[in-house]
C-alpha positions as CSV (number, residue, x, y, z in Angstrom):
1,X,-1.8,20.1,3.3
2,X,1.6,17.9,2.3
3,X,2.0,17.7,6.0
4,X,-1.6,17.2,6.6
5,X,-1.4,13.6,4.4
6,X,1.8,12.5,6.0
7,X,-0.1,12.4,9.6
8,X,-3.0,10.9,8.0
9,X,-0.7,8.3,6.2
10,X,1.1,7.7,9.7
11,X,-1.6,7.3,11.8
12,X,-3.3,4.8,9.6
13,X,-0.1,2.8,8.9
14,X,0.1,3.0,13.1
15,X,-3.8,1.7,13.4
16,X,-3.1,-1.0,11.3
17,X,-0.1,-2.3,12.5
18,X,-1.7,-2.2,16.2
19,X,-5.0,-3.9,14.7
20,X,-2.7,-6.8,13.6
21,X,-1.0,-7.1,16.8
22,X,-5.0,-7.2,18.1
23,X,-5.2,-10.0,15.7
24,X,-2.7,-11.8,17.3
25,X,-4.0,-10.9,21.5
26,X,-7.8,-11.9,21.0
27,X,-7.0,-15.2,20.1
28,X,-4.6,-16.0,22.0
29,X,-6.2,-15.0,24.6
30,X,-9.7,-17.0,23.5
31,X,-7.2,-20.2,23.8
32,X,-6.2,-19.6,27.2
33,X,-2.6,-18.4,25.8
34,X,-0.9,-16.3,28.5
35,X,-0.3,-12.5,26.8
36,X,1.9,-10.5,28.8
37,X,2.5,-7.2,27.4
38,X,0.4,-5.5,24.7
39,X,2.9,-2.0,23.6
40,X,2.1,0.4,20.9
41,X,5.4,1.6,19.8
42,X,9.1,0.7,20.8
43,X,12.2,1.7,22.6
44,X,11.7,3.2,26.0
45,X,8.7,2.8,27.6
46,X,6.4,6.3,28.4
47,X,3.5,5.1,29.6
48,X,1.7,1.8,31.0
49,X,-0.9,0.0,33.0
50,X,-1.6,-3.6,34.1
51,X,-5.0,-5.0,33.6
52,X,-5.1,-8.5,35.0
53,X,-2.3,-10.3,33.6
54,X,-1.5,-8.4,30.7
55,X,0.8,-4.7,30.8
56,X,-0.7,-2.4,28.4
57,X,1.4,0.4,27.3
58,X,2.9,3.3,24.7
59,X,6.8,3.2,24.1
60,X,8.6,6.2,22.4
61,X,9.2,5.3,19.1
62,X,5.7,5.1,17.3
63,X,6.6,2.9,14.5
64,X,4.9,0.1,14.8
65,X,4.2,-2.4,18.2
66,X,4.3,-5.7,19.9
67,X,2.1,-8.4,21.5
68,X,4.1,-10.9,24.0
69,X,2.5,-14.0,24.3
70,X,4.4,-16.6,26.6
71,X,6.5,-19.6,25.2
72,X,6.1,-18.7,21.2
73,X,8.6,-21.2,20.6
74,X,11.3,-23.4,21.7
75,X,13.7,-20.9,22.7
76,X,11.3,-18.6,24.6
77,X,10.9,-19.9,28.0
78,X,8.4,-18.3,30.6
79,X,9.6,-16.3,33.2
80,X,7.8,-18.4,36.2
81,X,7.6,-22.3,35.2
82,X,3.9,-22.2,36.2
83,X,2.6,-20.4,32.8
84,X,4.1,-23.5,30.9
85,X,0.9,-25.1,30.6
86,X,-0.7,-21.7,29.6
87,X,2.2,-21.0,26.9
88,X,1.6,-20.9,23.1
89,X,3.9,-23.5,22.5
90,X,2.0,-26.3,24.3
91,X,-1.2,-25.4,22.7
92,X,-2.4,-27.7,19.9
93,X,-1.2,-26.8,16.3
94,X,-4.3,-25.6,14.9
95,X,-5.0,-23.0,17.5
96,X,-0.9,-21.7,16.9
97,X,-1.9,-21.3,13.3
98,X,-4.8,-19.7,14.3
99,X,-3.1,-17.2,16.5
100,X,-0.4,-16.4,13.9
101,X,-2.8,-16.0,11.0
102,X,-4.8,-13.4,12.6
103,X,-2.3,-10.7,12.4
104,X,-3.0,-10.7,8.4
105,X,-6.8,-11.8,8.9
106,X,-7.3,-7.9,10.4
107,X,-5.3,-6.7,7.4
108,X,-7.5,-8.4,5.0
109,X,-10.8,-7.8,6.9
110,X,-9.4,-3.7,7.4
111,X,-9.2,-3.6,3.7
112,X,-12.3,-5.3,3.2
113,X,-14.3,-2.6,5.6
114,X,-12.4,0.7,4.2
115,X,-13.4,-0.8,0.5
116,X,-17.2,-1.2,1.9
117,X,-17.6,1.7,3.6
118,X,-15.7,4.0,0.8
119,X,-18.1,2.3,-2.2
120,X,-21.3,3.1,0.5
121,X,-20.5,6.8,1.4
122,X,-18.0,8.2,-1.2
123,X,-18.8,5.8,-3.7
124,X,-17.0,4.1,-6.6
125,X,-15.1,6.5,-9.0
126,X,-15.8,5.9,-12.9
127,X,-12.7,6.2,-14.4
128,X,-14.0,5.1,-17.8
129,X,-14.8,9.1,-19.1
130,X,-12.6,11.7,-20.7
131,X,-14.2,14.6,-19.4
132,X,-11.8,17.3,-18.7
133,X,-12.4,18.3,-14.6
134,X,-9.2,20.3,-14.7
135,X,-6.9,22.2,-16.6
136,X,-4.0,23.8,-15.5
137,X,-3.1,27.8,-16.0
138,X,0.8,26.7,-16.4
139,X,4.1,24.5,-17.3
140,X,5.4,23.5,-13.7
141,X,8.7,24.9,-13.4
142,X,9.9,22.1,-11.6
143,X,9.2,18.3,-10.6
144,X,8.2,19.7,-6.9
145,X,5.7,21.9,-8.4
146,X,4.9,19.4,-10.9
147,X,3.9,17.0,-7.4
148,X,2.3,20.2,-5.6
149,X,0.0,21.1,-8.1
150,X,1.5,24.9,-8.1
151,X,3.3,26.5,-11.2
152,X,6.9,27.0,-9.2
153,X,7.1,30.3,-10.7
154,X,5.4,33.4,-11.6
155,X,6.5,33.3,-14.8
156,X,5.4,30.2,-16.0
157,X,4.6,29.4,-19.4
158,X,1.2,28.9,-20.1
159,X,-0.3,25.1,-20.1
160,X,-0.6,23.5,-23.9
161,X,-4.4,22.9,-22.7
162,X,-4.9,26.2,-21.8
163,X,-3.3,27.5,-24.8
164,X,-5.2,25.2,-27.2
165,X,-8.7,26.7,-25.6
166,X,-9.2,23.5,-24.0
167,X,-12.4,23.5,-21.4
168,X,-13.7,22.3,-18.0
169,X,-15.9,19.7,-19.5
170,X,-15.0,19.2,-22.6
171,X,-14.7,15.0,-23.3
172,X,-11.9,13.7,-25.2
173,X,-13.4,11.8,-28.1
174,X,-9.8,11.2,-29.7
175,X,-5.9,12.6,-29.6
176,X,-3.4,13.2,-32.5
177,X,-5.9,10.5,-34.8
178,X,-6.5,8.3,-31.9
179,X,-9.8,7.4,-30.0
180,X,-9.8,7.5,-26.8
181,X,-12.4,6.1,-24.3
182,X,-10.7,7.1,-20.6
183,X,-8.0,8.5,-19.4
184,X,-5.4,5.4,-19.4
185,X,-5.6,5.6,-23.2
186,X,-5.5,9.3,-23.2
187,X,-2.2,9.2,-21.1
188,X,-0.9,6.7,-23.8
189,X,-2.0,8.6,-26.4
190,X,0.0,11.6,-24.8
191,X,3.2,9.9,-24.5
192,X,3.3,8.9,-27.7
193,X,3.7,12.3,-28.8
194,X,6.9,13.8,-27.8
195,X,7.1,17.3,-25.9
196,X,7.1,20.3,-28.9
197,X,5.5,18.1,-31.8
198,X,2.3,19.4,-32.7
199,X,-0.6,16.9,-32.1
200,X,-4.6,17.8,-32.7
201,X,-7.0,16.7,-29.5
202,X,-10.7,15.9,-30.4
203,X,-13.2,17.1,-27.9
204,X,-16.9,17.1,-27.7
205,X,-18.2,20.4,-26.5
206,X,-21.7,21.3,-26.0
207,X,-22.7,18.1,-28.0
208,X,-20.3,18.6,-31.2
209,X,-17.1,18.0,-31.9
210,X,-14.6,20.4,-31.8
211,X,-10.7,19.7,-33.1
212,X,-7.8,21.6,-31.3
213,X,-4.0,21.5,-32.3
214,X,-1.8,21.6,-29.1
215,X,1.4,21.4,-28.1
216,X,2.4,19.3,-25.3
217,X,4.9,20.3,-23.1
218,X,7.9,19.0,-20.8
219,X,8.4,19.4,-16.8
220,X,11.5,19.2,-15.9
221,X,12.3,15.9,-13.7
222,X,9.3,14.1,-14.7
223,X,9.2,11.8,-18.0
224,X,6.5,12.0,-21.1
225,X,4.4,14.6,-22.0
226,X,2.5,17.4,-20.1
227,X,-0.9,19.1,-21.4
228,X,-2.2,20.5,-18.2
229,X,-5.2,18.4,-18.2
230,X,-7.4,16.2,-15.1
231,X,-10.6,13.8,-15.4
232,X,-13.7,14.9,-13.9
233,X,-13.9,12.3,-11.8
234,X,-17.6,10.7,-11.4
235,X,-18.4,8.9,-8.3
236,X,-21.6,6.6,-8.0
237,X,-22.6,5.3,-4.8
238,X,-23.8,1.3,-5.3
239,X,-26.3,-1.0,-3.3
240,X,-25.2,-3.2,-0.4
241,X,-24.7,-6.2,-2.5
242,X,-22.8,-3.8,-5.1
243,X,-20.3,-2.5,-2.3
244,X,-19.8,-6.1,-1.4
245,X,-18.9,-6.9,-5.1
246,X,-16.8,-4.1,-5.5
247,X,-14.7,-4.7,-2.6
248,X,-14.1,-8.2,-3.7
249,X,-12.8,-7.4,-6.9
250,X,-11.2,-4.8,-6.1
251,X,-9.3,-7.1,-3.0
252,X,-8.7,-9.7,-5.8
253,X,-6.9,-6.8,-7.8
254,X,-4.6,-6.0,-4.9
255,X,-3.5,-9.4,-4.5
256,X,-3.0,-9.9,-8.4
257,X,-1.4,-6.8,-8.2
258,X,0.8,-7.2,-5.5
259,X,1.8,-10.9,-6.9
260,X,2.6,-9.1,-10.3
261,X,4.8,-6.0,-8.4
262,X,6.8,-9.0,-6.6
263,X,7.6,-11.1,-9.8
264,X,9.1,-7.5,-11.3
265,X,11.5,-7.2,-8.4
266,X,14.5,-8.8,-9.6
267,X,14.0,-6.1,-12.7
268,X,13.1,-3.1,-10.4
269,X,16.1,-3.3,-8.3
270,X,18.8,-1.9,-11.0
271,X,16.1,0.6,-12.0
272,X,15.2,2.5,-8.9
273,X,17.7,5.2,-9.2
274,X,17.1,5.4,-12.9
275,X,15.9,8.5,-14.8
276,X,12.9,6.9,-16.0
277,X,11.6,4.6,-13.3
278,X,8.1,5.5,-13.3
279,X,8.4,4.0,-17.0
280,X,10.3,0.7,-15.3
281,X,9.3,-2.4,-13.4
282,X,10.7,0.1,-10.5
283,X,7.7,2.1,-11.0
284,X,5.5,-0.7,-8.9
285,X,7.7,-0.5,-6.4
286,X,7.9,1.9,-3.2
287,X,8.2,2.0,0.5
288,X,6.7,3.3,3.1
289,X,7.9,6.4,2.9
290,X,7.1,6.3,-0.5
291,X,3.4,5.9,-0.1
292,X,3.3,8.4,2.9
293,X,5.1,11.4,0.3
294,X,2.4,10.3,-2.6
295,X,-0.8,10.6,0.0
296,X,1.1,13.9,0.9
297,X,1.3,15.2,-2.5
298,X,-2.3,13.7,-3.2
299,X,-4.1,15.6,-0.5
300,X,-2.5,18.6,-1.3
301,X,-3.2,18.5,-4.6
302,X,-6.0,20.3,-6.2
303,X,-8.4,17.6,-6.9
304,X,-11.6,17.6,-5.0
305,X,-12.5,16.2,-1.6
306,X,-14.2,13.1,-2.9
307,X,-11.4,12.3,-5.2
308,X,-8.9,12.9,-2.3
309,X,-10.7,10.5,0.1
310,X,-11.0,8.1,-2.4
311,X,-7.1,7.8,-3.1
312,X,-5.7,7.8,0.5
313,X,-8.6,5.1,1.5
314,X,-7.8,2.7,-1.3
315,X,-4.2,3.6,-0.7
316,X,-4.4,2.4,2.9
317,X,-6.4,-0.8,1.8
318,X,-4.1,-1.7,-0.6
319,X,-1.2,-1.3,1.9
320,X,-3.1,-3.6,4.4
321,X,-3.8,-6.1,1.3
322,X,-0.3,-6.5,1.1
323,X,1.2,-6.7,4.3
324,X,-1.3,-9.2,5.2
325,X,0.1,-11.0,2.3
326,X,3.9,-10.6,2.5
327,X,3.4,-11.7,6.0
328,X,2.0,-14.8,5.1
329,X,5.5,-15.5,3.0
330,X,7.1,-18.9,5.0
331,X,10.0,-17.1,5.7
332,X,11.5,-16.5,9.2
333,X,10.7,-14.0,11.2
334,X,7.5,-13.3,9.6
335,X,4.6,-15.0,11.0
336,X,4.3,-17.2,7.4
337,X,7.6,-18.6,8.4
338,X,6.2,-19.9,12.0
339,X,3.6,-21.3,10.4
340,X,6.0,-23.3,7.9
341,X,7.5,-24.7,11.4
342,X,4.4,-25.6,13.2
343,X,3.3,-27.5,9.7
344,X,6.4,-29.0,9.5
345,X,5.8,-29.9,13.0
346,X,2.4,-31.8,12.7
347,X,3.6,-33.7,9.7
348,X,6.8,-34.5,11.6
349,X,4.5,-35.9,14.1
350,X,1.9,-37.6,12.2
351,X,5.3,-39.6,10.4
352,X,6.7,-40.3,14.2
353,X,2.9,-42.1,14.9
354,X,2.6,-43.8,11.3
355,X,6.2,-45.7,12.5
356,X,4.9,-46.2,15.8
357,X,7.7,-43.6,17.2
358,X,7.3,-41.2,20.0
359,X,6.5,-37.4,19.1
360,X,10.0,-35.6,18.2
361,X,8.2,-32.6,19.6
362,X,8.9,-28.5,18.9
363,X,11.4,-28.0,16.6
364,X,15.4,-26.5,17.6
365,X,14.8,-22.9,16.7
366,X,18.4,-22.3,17.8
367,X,19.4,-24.1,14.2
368,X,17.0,-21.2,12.3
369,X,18.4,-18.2,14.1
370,X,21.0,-18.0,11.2
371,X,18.2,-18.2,8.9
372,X,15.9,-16.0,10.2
373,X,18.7,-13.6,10.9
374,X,19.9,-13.2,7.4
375,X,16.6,-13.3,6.5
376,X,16.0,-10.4,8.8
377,X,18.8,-8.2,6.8
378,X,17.9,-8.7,3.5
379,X,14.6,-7.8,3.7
380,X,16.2,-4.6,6.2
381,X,18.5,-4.1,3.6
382,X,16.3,-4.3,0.6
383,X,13.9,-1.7,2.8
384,X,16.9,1.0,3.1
385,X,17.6,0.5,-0.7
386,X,13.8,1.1,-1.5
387,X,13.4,4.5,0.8
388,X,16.8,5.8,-0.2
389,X,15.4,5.6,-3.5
390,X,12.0,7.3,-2.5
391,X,14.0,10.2,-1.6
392,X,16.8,10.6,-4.1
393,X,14.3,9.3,-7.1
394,X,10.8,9.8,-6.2
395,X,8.2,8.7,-7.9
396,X,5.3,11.0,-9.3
397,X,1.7,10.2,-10.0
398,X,0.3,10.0,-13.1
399,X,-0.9,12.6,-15.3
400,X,-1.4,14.6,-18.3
């Protein structure tokens, strides 16, 4: 099942990234653009066809792909002198901007449909209970076990829920004194109580309350606390205009989370190889293979199919939410950056007509290859650091 949400994870990630370069080939193709080659993948080539004008094919290395549209800027001169007119360079500004925006236009409007559809057919998961929808039989031995959902070991220890008597069902009303409305508090409430202190858990059973003592336990690896317990997860399918709503707050929440994870980085750098970085600014940050090892660990996890579905949809959304975003950044190479040029361009030009001056035209991109380049590594760079990390110091999901 691990395996099972790494192809799921991959293939998405794949259909996203070839829905961007999409993005990019409709329009420039509505504008009269000349598009060249349309690939899926890189490296060699395995496999392609020429429709018209354009070479469609797959390449060997499926990690991502490429659209080639003719003259892109200064430096990219067509092949046969004849597709100058036709190149993206000579096209007005507005339609360039176009073009370049609608790589993160199908990440947003990807999100947008997943976030729909999920609210419409799964439906939207009310995470404001404390009903208990699982408890686990044992202590994970280990952090791997912890992440699989398995004990590690036949021996085990017995889980401090199961232990205390705790039931499927039973709603948390309050833990060690405090109440407790959902399961964010509850987790607080947890880790506030360190592993072999005795604490009391308040549940309402069969429409009374009922006081437990329990013990929380340790997992070794993982920081905080460990009960044994899950949330019954309740899903409520909306109306139209409540799907709508939902996905628009919950877009909005990506964004203002994603803005928030990027303002933490300068903190989560030294802390990605710490001990505790789920408890760190590093916490918010992961890679790709990151996210592809937590939708592996969540769909092989023992929560139920709705719940599953749920996670690895919202996951993807969120991942398009973002990369539509960080895309957008007016940095060189990224298509934010050729947008920076092409406004600095058209305000170049406007200047050049309010003196009565001839057009200065495209802009040297020979004098930003040093820029982009180093650009180019750190972001490389910073990648590398973030997966090593992923491996060496993964990060677990939350949990009590």
């Amino acid at each position: 099942m691990d395996l099972i949400g790494w192809v799921i994870f991959i293939v998405a990630l794949l259909v996203s990234v070839m829905l961007h370069e999409t993005g990019h080939f409709v329009l420039a193709k509505k504008f009269g653009m000349k598009v060249t080659r349309y690939f899926v993948g890189f490296g060699p080539t395995i496999w392609s066809t020429w429709r018209g004008e354009t070479e469609y094919g797959i390449k060997a290395l499926p990690f991502g792909g490429f659209v080639k549209i003719v003259g892109m800027h200064s430096l990219d001169d067509p092949d046969d002198p004849a597709d100058e007119p036709r190149s993206f360079r000579n096209k007005p500004g507005w339609q360039r901007i176009l073009v370049l925006l609608a790589g993160s236009a199908m990440h947003f409007l990807l999100a947008l449909v997943l976030i729909f559809g999920l609210a419409l057919t799964i439906g939207i998961a009310n995470n404001n209970v404390t009903e208990l929808g699982t408890i686990s039989r044992c202590v994970p031995t280990s952090l791997t076990a912890y992440d699989n959902g398995t004990c590690g070991s036949p021996h085990a220890p017995s889980s401090p829920a199961k232990l205390a008597g705790l039931r499927v069902g039973d709603t948390v009303t309050a833990f060690n004194g405090h109440p407790v409305s959902n399961f964010t508090q509850l987790g607080d409430a947890i880790r506030a109580v360190p592993p072999g202190a005795e604490a009391t858990i308040t549940v309402r059973r069969d429409g009374k309350l009922v006081t437990l003592r329990i013990t929380p336990a340790s997992v070794t690896g993982r920081s905080g606390s460990y009960l044994g317990v899950g949330p019954a997860t309740l899903f409520q399918i909306p109306s139209p205009l409540g799907a709508i709503k939902y996905a628009g707050t919950t877009f909005g929440q990506v964004v203002v989370g994603s803005g928030q994870a990027a303002s933490t980085l300068p903190k989560a750098l030294p802390k990605l190889f710490a001990k505790n970085r789920a408890d760190t600014a590093a916490g918010q940050v992961t890679s790709i293979y990151g996210a592809a090892q937590i939708t592996g660990t969540e769909v092989a996890s023992n929560l139920g199919w709705q719940s599953k579905v749920s996670f690895v949809l919202l996951l993807i959304a969120s991942l398009n939410i973002f990369f539509g975003l960080f895309n957008l950044l007016p940095l060189l190479p990224l298509d934010g950056g050729h947008i920076a040029v092409i406004v600095y361009e058209r305000i170049r030009a406007w200047l050049a007509r309010l003196r009565g001056r001839p057009d200065p035209g495209l802009v040297d991109m020979a004098k930003l290859v040093p820029v982009s380049f180093g650009l180019f590594v750190v972001i490389v760079l910073f990648s590398f650091t973030v997966v090593l990390a992923d491996i060496i110091n993964p990060l677990t999901l939350p949990g009590g």
